[in-house]
N, C-alpha and C positions, 0 to 999 in steps of 0.2 A: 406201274409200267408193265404193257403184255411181253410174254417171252416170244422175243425171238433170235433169230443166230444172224451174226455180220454175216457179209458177203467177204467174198475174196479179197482181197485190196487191190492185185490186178485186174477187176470187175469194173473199179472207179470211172463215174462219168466224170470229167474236169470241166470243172465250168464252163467254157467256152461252147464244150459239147452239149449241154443243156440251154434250153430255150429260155430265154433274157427275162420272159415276164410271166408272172405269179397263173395259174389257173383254177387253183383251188378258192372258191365264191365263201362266202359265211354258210351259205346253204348247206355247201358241200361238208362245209368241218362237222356242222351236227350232224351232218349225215353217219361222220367218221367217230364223231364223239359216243356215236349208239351204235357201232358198229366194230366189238374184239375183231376180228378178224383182218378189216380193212387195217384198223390202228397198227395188227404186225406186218401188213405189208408196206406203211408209209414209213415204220421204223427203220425197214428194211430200205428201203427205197431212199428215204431221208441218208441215211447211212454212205446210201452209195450214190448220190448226186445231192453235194454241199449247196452247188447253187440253188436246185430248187427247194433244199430244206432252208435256205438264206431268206426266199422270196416269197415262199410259203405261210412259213410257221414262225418267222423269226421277227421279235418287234423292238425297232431302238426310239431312242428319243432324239427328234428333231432337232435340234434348236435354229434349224433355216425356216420351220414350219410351223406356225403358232396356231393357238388355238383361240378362239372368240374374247376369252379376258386375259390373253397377252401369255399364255404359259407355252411353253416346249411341245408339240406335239408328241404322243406314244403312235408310231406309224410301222406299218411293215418295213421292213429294210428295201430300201430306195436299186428297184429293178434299172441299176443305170450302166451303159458300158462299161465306162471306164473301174466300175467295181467290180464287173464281171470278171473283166481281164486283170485285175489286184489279185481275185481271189483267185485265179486258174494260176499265177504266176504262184502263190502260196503254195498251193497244194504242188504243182508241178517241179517247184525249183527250191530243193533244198537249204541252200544259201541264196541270199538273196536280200539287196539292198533297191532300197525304194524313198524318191521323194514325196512330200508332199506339200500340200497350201491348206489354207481356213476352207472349211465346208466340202472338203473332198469325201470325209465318211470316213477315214481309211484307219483310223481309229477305230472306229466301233468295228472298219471292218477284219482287223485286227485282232482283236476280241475274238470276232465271231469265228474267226478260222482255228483259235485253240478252242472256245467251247465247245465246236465239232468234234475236235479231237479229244477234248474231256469228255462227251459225251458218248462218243463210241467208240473210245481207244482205250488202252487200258495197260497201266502203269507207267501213265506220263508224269516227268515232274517240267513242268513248263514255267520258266522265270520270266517276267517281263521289266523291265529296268527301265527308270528312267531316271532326270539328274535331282529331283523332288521325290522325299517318299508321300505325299500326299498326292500326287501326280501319278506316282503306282499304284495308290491304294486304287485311285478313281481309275485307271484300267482293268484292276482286278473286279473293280465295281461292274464295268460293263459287263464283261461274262457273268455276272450274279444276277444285272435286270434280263441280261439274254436267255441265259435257261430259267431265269423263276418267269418269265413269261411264258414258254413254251404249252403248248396242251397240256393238262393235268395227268394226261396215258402217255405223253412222250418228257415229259417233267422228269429231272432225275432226283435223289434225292441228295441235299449238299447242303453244307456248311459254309459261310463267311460270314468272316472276320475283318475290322476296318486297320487295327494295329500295323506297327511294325511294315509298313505297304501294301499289308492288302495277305490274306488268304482263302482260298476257296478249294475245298475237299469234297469229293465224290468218293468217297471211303467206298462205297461197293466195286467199283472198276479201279480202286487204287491211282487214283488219278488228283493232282495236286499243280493248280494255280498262282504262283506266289509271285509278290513283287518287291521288287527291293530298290533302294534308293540309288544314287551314285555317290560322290562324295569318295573321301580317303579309304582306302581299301577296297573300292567298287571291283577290281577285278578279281580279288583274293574271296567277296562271298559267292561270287557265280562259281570259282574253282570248287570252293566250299560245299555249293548245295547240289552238286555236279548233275546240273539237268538233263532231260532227255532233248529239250526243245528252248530256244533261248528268243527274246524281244530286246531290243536296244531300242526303245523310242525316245524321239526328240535327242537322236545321235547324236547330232553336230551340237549338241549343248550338254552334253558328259565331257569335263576336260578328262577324265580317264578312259575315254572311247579306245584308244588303241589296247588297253592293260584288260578292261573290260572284253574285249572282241577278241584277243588272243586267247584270251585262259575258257571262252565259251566255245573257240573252236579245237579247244581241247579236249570238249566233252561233248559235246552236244552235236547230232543226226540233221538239226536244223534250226538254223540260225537267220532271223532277221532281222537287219538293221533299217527304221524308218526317222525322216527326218526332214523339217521345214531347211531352208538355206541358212547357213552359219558357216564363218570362218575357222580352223581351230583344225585337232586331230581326225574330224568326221571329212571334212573337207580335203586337207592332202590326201587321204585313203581314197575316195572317190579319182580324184584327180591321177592317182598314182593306177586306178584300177583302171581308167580313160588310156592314160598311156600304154598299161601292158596291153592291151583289149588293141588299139592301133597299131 
């Protein structure tokens, strides 16, 4: 990876501020790919406009987009509003709860908003929860195809692991992706592993959402909770946040 230094954090373009669709051609990356110089200005640049390192450099797997013998497409990340505005609302709003449906992305693009931060932040411990530890491991999973896809000069170098929910280490920026299941005690190991950055996905189906969500805004700088419709403790929170908000 070439050296170069972050930008300021108050430098940050927020997605909204960055233009919706990709510009960089295949032409152009080999251009970048034999070119140190350009690669620490994209770092730098990647760095400070998430969007356009999203629509860029970044590749998820489809499964709305198939390929000729029926498999998943590997596509850039899908230049589309409505992820624009997920991802501006990520980086912009500390806390911060959000629904969603089938085929929104908001998963992967959930992922990709801590591998930004695994990737050029540094001493993050970021949890992502949900009520399956196979269900975390496979979140932790995405940030693992998200950066091992990345350019080979913007590649960082990392560890995962499928166990126990999922682990992914960037031992040189001391930065650590872990997932944990829900279940009896869910809220006593997020108290436990006292993150910098916390995930509740698939909320409304943690019956421990409330014990889970209090003991991570104990600790943690930024917290989001995402989740399809479900009745249960995810639901009166919502509802109870409608009313004070009116």
């Amino acid at each position: 990876m070439p050296q170069w230094r972050p930008p300021w954090k108050n430098c940050m373009i927020y997605p909204l501020e960055s233009n919706l669709n990709p510009w960089i051609t295949a032409d152009i990356l080999h251009k970048i790919d034999a070119d140190p110089a350009w690669q620490v200005d994209e770092m730098s640049r990647c760095c400070n406009d998430p969007w356009y390192w999203a629509v860029n450099y970044v590749y998820t797997i489809r499964k709305d987009e198939f390929t000729s013998d029926e498999k998943p497409e590997v596509l850039r990340f899908p230049a589309k509003p409505h992820l624009q505005r997920f991802m501006h609302l990520c980086f912009a709003e500390p806390f911060l709860t959000a629904d969603k449906s089938r085929q929104m992305t908001l998963s992967w693009a959930m992922m990709l908003y801590y591998s930004h931060i695994a990737l050029y932040g540094e001493h993050e411990e970021i949890i992502v929860q949900t009520k399956k530890e196979i269900d975390a491991s496979a979140l932790v999973a995405k940030a693992g195809f998200i950066l091992g896809g990345l350019r080979q000069w913007m590649r960082p170098d990392f560890t995962f692991s499928e166990g126990k929910g999922g682990k992914l280490v960037i031992a040189a920026r001391h930065n650590t992706i872990r997932g944990l299941p829900g279940g009896a005690g869910a809220g006593d190991q997020v108290r436990s592993a006292n993150p910098s950055r916390y995930l509740l996905d698939e909320a409304g189906f943690v019956d421990e959402f409330e014990d889970c969500r209090t003991n991570a805004e104990a600790c943690c700088q930024d917290i989001k909770l995402v989740s399809t419709a479900n009745s249960g403790e995810f639901s009166t929170f919502i509802h109870d946040q409608i009313g004070v908000a009116a």
